[in-house]
C-alpha positions in Angstrom: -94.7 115.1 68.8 -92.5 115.0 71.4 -88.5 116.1 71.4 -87.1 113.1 70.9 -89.0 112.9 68.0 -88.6 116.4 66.7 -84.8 115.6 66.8 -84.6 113.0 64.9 -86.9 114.6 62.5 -84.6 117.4 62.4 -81.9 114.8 61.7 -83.0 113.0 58.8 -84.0 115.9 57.5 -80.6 117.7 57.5 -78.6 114.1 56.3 -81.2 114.6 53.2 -80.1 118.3 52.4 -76.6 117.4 52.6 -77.0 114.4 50.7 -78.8 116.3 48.1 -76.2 118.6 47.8 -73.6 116.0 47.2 -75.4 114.0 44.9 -76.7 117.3 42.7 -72.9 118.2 42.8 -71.6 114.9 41.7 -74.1 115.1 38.9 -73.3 118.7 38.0 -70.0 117.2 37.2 -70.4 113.8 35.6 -72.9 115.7 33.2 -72.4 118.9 31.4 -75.6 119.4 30.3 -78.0 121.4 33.4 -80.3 119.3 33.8 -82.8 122.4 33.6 -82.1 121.5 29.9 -82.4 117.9 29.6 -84.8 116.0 27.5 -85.0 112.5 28.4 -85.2 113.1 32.2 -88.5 110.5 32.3 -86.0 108.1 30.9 -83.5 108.4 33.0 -85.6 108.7 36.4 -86.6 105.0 34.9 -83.2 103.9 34.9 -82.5 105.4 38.2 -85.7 103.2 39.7 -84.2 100.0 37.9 -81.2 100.7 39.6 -82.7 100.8 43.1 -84.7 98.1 42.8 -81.6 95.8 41.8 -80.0 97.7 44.9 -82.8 96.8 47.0 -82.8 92.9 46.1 -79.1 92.6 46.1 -79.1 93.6 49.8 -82.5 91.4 51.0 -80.1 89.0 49.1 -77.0 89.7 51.0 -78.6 90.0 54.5 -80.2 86.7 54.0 -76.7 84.8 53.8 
C-alpha cells in the first residue's frame, strides 16, 4: 500500500480505539454488572443488531428526502 493509504488506515484505526474506549466507558457506567459476568450477552448483541439495522433504514430513509 502506499502512504496515503497507510494514513488513513492508521486513522480509522485510532477513531475505532477511541471510540471503543468511550463506548466501553459509557457502558461501564450505565451497567453495574462487568460484562465479564453477564449472562444474556447473545441477547443483547441481538438487540444491539435490531437497533442498527433501524439506524441504518432510518438514514437510507432520511437521505432519500
Amino acid at each position: 500500500m502506499n502512504r496515503a493509504r497507510e494514513n488513513h488506515l492508521q486513522e480509522i484505526k485510532q477513531r475505532f480505539l477511541d471510540r471503543v474506549d468511550l463506548k466501553y466507558r459509557k457502558g461501564a457506567k450505565e451497567h453495574k454488572e462487568s460484562l465479564t459476568t453477564k449472562t444474556d450477552l447473545l441477547e443483547e448483541a441481538l438487540d444491539e443488531v435490531v437497533d442498527l439495522f433501524v439506524y441504518i433504514l432510518t438514514e437510507i430513509d432520511r437521505k432519500k428526502r
